[in-house]
Chimera marker file (.cmm) of the C-alpha trace (Angstrom):
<marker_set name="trace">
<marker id="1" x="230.040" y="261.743" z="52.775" r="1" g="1" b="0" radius="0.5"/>
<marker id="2" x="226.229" y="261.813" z="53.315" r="1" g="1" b="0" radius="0.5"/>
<marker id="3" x="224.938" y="264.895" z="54.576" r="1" g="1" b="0" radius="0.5"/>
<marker id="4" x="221.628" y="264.842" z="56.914" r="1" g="1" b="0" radius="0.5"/>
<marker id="5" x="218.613" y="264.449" z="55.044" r="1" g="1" b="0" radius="0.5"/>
<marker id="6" x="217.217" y="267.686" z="56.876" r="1" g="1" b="0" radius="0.5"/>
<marker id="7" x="220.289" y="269.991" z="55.492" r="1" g="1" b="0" radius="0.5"/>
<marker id="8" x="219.586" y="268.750" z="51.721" r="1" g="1" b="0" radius="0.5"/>
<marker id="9" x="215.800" y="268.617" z="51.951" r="1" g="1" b="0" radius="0.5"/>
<marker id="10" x="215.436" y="272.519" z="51.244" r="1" g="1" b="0" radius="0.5"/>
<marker id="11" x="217.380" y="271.961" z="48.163" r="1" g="1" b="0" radius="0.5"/>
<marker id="12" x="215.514" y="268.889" z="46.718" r="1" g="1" b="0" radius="0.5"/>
<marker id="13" x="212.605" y="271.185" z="47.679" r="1" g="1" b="0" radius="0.5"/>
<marker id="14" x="214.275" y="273.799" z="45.562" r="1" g="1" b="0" radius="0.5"/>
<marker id="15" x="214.644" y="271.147" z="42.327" r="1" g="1" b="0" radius="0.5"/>
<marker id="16" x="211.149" y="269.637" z="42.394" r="1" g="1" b="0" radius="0.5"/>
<marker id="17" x="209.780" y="273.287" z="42.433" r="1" g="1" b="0" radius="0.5"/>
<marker id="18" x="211.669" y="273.943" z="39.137" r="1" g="1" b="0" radius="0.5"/>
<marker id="19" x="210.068" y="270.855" z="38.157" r="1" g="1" b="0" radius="0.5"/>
<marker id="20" x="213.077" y="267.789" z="38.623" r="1" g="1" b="0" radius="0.5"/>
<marker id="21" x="212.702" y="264.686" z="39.580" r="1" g="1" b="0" radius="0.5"/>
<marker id="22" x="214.856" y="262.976" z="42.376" r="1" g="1" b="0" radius="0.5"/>
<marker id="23" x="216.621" y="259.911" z="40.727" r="1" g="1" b="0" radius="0.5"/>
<marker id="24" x="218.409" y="257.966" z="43.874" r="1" g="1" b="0" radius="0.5"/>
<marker id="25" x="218.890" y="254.853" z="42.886" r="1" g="1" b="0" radius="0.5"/>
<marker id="26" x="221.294" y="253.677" z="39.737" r="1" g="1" b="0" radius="0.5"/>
<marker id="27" x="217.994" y="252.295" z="38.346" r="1" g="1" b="0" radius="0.5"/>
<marker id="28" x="215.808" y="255.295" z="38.640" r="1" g="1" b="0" radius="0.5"/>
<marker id="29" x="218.593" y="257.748" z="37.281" r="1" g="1" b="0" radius="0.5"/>
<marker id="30" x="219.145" y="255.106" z="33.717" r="1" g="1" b="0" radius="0.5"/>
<marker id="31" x="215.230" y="254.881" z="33.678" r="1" g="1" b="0" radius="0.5"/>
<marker id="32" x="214.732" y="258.715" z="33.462" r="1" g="1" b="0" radius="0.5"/>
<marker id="33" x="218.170" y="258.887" z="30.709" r="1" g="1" b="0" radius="0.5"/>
<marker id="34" x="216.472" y="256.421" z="28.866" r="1" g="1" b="0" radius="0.5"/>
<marker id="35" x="217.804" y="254.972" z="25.427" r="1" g="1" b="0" radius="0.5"/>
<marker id="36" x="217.840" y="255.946" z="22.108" r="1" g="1" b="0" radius="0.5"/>
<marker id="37" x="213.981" y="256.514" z="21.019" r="1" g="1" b="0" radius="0.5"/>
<marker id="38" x="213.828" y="258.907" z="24.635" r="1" g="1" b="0" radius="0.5"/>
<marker id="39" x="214.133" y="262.450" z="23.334" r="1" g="1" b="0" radius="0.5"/>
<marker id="40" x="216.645" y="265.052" z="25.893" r="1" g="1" b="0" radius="0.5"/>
<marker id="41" x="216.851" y="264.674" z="29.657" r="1" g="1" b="0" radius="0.5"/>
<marker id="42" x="218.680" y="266.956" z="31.871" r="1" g="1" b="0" radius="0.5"/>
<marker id="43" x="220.758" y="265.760" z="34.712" r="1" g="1" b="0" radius="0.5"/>
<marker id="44" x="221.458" y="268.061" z="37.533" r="1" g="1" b="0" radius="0.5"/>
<marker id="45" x="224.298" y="266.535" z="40.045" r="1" g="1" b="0" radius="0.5"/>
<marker id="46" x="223.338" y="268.457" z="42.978" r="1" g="1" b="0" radius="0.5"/>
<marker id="47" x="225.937" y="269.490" z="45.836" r="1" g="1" b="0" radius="0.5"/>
<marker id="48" x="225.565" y="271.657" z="48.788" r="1" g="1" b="0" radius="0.5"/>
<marker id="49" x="228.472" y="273.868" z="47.922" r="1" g="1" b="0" radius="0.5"/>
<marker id="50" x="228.130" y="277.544" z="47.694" r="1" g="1" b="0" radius="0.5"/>
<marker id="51" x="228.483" y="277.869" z="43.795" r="1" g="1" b="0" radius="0.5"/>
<marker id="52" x="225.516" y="275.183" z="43.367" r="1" g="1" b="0" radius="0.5"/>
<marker id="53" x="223.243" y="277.772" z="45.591" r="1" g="1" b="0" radius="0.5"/>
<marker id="54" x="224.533" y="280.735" z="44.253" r="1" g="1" b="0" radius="0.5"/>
<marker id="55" x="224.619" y="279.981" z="40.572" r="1" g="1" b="0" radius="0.5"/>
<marker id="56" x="224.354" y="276.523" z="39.445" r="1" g="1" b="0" radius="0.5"/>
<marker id="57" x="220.288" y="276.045" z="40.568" r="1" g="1" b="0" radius="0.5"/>
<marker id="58" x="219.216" y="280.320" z="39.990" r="1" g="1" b="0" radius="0.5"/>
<marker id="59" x="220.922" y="279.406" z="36.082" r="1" g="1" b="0" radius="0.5"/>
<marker id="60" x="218.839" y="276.164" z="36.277" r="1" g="1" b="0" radius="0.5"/>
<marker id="61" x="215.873" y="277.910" z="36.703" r="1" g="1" b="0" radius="0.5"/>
<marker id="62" x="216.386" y="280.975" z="34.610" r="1" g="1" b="0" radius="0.5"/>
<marker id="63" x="217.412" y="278.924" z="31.721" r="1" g="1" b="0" radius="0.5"/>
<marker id="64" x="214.054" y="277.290" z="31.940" r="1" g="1" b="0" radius="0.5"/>
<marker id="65" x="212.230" y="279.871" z="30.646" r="1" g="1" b="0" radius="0.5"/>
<marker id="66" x="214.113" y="279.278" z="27.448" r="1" g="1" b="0" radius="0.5"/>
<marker id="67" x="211.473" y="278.213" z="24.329" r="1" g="1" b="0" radius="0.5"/>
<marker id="68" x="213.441" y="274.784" z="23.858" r="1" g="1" b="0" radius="0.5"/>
<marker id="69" x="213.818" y="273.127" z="27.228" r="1" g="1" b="0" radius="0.5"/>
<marker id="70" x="214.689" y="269.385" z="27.971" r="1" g="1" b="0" radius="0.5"/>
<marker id="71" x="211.844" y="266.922" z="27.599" r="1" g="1" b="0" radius="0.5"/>
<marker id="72" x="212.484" y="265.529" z="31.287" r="1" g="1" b="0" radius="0.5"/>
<marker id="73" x="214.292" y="267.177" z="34.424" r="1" g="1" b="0" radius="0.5"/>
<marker id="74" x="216.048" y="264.700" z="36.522" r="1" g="1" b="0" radius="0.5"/>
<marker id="75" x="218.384" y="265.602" z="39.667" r="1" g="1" b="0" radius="0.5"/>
<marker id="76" x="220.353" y="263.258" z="41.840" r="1" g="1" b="0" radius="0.5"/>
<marker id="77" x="222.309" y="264.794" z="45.254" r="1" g="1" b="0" radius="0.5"/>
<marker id="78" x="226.618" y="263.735" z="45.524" r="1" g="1" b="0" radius="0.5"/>
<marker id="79" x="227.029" y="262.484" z="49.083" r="1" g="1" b="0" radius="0.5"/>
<marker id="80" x="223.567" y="261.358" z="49.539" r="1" g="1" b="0" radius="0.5"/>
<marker id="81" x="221.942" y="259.287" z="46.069" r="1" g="1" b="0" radius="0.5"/>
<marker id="82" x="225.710" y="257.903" z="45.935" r="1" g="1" b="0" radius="0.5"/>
<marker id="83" x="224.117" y="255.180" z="43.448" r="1" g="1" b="0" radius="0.5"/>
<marker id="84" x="221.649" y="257.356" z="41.490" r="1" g="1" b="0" radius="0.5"/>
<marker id="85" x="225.083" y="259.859" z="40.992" r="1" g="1" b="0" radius="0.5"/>
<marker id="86" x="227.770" y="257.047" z="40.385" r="1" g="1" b="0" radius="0.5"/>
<marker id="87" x="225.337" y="255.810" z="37.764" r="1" g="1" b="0" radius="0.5"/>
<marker id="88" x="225.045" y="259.394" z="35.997" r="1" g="1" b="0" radius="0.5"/>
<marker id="89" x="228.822" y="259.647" z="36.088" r="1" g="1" b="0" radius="0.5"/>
<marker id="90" x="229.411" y="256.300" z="34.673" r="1" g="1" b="0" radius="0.5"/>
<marker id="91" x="227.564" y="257.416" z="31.713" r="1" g="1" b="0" radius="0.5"/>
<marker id="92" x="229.960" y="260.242" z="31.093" r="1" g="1" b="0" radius="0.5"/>
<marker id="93" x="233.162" y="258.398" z="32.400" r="1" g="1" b="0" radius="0.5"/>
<marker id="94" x="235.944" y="260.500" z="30.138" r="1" g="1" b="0" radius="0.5"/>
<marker id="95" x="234.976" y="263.663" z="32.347" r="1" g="1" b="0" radius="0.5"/>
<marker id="96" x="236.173" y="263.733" z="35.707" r="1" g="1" b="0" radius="0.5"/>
<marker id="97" x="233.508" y="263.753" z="39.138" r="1" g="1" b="0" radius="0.5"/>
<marker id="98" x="231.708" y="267.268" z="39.404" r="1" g="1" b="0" radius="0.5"/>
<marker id="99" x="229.522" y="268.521" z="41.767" r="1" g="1" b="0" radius="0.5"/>
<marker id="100" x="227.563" y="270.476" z="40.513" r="1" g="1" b="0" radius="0.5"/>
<marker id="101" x="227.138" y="269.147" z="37.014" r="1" g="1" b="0" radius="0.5"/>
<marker id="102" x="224.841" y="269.095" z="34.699" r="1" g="1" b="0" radius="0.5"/>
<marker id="103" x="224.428" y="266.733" z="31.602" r="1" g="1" b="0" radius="0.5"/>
<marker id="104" x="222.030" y="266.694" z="28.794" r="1" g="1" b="0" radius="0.5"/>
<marker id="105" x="221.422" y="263.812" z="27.461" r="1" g="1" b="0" radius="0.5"/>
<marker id="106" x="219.658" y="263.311" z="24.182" r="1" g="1" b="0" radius="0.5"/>
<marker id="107" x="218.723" y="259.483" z="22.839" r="1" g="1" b="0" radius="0.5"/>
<marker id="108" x="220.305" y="257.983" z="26.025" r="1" g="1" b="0" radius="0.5"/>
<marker id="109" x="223.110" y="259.654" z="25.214" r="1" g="1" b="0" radius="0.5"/>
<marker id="110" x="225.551" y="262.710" z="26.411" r="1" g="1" b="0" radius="0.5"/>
<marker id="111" x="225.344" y="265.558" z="23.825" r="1" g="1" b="0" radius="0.5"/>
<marker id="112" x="226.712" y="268.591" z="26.467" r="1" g="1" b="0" radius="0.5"/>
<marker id="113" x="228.268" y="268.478" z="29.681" r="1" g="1" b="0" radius="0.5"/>
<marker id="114" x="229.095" y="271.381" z="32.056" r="1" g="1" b="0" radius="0.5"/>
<marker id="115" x="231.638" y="271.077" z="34.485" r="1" g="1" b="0" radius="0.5"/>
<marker id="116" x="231.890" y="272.834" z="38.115" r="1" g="1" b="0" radius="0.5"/>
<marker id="117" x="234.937" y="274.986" z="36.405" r="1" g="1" b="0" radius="0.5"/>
<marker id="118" x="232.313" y="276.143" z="34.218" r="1" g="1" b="0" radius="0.5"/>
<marker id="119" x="229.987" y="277.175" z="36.797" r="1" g="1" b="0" radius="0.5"/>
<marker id="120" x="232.082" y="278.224" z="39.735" r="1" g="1" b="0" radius="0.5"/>
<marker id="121" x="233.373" y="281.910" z="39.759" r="1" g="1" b="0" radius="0.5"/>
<marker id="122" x="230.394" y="282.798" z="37.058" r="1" g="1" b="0" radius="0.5"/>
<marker id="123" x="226.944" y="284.206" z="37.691" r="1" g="1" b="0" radius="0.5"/>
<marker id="124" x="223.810" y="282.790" z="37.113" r="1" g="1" b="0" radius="0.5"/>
<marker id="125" x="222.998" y="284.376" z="33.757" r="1" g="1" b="0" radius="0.5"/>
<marker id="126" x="225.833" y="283.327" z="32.271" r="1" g="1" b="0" radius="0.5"/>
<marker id="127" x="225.244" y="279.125" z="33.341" r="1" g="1" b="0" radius="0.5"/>
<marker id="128" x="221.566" y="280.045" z="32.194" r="1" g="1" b="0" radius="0.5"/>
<marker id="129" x="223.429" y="281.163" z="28.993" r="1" g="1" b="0" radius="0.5"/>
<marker id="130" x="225.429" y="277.938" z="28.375" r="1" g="1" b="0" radius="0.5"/>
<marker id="131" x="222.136" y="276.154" z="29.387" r="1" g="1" b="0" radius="0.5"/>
<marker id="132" x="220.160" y="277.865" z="26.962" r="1" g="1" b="0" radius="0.5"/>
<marker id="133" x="222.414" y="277.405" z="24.441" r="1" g="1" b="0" radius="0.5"/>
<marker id="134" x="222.974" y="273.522" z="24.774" r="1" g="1" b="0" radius="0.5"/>
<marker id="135" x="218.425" y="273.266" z="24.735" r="1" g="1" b="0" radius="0.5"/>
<marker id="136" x="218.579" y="275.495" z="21.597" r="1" g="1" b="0" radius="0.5"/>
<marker id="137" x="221.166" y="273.158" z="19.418" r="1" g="1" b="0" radius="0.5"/>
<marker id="138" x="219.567" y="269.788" z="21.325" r="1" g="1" b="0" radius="0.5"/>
<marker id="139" x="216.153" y="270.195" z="22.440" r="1" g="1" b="0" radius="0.5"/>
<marker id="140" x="213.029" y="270.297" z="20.534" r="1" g="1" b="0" radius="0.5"/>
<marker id="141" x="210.381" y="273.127" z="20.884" r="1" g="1" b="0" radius="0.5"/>
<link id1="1" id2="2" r="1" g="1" b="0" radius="0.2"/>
<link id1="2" id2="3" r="1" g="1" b="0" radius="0.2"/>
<link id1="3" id2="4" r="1" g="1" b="0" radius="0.2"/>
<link id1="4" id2="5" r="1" g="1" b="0" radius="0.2"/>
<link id1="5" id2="6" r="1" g="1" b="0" radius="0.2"/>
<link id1="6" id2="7" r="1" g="1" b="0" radius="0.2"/>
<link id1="7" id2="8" r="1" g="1" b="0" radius="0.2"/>
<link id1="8" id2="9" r="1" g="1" b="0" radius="0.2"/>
<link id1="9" id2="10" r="1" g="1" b="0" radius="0.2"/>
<link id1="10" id2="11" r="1" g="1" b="0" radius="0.2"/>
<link id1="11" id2="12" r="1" g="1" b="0" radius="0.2"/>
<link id1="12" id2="13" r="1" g="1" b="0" radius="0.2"/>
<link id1="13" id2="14" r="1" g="1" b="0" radius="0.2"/>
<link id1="14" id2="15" r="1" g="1" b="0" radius="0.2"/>
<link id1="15" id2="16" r="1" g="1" b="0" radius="0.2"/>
<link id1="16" id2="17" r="1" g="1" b="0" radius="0.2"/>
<link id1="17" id2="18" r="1" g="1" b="0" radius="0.2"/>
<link id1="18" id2="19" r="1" g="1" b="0" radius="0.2"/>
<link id1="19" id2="20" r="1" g="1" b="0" radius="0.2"/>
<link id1="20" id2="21" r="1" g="1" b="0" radius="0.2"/>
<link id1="21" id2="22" r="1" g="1" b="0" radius="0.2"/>
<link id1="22" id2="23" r="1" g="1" b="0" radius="0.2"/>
<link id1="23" id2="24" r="1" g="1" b="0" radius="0.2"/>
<link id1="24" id2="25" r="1" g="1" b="0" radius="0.2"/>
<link id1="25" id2="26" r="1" g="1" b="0" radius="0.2"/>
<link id1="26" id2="27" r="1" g="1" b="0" radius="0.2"/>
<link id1="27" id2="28" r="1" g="1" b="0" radius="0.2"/>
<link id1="28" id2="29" r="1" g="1" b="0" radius="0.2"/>
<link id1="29" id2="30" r="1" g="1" b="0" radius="0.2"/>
<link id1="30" id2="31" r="1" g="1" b="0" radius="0.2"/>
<link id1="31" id2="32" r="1" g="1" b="0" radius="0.2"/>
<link id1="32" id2="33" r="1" g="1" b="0" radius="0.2"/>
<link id1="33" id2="34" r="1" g="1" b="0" radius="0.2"/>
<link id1="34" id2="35" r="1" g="1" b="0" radius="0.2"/>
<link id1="35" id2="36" r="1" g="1" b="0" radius="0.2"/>
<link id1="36" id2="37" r="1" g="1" b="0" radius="0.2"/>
<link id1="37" id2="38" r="1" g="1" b="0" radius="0.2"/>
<link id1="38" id2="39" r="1" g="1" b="0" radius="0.2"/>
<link id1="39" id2="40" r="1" g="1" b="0" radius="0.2"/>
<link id1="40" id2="41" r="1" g="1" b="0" radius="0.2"/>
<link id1="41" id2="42" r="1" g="1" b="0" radius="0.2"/>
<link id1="42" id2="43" r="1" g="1" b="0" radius="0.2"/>
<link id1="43" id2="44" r="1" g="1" b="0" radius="0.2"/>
<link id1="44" id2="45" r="1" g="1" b="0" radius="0.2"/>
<link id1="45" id2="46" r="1" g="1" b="0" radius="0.2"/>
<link id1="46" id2="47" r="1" g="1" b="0" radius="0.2"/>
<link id1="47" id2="48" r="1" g="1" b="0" radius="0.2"/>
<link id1="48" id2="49" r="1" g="1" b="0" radius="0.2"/>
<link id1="49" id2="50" r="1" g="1" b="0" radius="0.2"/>
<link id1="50" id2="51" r="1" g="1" b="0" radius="0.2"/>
<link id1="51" id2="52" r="1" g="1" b="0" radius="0.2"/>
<link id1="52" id2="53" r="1" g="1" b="0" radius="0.2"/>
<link id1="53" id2="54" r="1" g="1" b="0" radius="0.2"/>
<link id1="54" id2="55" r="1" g="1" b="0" radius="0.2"/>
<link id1="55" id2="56" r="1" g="1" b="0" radius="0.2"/>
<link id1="56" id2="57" r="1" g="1" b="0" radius="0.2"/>
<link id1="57" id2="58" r="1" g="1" b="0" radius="0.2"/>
<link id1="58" id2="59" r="1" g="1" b="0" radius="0.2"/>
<link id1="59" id2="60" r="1" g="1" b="0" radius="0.2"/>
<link id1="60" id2="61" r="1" g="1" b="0" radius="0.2"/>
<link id1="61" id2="62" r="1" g="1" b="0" radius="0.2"/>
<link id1="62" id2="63" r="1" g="1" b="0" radius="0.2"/>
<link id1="63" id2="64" r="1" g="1" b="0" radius="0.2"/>
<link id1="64" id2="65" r="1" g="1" b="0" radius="0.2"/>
<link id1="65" id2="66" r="1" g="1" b="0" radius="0.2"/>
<link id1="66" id2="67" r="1" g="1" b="0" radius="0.2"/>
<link id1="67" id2="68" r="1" g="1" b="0" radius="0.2"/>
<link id1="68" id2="69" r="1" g="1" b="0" radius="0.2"/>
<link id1="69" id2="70" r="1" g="1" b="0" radius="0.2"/>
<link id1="70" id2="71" r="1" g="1" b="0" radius="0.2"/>
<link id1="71" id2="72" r="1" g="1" b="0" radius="0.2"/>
<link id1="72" id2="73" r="1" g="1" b="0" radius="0.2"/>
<link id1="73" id2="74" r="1" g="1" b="0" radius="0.2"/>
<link id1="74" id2="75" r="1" g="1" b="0" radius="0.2"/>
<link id1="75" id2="76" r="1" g="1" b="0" radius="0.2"/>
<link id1="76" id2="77" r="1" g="1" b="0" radius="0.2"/>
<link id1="77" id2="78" r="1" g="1" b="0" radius="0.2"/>
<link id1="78" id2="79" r="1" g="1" b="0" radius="0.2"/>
<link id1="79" id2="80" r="1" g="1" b="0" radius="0.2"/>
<link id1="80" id2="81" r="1" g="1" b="0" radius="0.2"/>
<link id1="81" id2="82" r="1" g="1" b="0" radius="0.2"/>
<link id1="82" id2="83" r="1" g="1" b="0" radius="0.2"/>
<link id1="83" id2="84" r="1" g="1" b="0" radius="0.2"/>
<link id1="84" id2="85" r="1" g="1" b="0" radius="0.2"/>
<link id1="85" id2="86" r="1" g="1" b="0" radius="0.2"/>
<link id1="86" id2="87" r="1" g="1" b="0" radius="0.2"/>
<link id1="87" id2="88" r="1" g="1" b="0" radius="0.2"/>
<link id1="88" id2="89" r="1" g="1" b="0" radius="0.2"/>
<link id1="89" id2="90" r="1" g="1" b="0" radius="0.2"/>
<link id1="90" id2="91" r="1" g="1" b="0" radius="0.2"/>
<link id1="91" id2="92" r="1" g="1" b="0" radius="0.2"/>
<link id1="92" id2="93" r="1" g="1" b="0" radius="0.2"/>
<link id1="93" id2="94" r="1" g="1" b="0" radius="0.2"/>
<link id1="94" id2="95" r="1" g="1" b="0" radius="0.2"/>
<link id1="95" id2="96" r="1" g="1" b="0" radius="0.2"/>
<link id1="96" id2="97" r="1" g="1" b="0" radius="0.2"/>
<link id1="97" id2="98" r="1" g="1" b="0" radius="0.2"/>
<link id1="98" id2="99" r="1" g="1" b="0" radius="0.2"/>
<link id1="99" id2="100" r="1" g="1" b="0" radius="0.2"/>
<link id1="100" id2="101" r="1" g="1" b="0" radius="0.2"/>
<link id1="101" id2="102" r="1" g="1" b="0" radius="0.2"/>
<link id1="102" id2="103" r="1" g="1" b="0" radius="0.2"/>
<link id1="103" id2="104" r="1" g="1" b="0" radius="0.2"/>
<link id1="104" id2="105" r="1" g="1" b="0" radius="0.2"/>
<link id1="105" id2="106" r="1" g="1" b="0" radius="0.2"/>
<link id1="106" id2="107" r="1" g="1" b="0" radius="0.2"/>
<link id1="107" id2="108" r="1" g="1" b="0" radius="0.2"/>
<link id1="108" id2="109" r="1" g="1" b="0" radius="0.2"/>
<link id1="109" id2="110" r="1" g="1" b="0" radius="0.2"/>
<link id1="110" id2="111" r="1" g="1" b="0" radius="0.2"/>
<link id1="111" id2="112" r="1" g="1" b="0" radius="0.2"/>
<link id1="112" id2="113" r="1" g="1" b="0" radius="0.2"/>
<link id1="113" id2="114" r="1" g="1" b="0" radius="0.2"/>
<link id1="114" id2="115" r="1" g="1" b="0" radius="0.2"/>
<link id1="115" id2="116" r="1" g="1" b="0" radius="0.2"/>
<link id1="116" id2="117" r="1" g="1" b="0" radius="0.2"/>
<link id1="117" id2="118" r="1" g="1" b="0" radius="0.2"/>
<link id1="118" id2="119" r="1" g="1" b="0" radius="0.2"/>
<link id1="119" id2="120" r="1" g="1" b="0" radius="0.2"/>
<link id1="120" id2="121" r="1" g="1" b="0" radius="0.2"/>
<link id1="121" id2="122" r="1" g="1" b="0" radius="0.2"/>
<link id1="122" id2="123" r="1" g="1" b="0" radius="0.2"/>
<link id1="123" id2="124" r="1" g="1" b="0" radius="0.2"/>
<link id1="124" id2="125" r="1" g="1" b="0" radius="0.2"/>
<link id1="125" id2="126" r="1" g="1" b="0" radius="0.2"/>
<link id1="126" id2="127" r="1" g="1" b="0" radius="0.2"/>
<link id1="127" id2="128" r="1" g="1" b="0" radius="0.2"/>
<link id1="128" id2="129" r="1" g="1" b="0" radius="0.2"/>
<link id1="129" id2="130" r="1" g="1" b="0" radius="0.2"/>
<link id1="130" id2="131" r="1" g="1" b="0" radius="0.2"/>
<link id1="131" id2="132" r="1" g="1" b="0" radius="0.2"/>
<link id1="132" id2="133" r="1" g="1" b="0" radius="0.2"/>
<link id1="133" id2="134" r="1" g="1" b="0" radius="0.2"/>
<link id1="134" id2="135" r="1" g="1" b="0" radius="0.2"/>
<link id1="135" id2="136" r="1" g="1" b="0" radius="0.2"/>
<link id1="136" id2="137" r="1" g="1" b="0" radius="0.2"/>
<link id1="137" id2="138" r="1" g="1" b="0" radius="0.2"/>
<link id1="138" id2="139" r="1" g="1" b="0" radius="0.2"/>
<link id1="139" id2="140" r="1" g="1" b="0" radius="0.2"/>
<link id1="140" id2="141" r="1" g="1" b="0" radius="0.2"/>
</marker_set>
């Protein structure tokens, strides 16, 4: 389902304020993972669901205030950059679809991913928390 372009636009806004990048095409989104001499990316699978607004991109931001933080900040939006997202789930294919999800990536590769069940029902601090604690065993400072 693609939302209207005017309903998610406020939200990209939202992302390239915390300083992501919009992947939305399949090529964009595996240029930005990169391979293994690229150092950590994080992906951001965007939704407009409730527990993406309410705690999924407020964790995002707080947990960038962390000392180690991903190298690169990329974001694609499920129901609207169908590639760019297929193509970030195809690169985690043992975990089921998520919106919102977030993946870090480190040499091209998945090192931590975290799940809607992880985010739903929880507050913000607490996704910054698993965040923060994924760029501190990953990410350089």
């Amino acid at each position: 389902m693609r939302y209207p372009e005017e309903l998610v636009a406020p939200m990209r806004q939202e992302m390239e304020t915390m300083g992501f990048e919009a992947a939305r095409t399949a090529d964009e989104l595996r240029g930005a993972v990169g391979g293994e001499e690229d150092g950590t990316v994080l992906v951001f699978v965007n939704s407009v669901c409730g527990c993406a607004g309410g705690i999924a991109r407020p964790g995002l931001s707080l947990s960038l205030a962390n000392d180690r933080v991903p190298e690169r900040l990329v974001t694609v939006f499920a129901g609207n950059d169908v590639e760019a997202t297929e193509a970030a789930r195809s690169l985690i294919s043992e975990y089921p679809p998520s919106s919102p999800q977030a993946i870090l990536f480190k040499g091209g590769r998945p090192v931590e991913v975290f799940q809607r069940h992880q985010i739903e029902g929880t507050m913000p601090e607490a996704f910054a928390g698993l965040l923060t604690s994924a760029y501190d065993r990953h990410c350089a400072e």
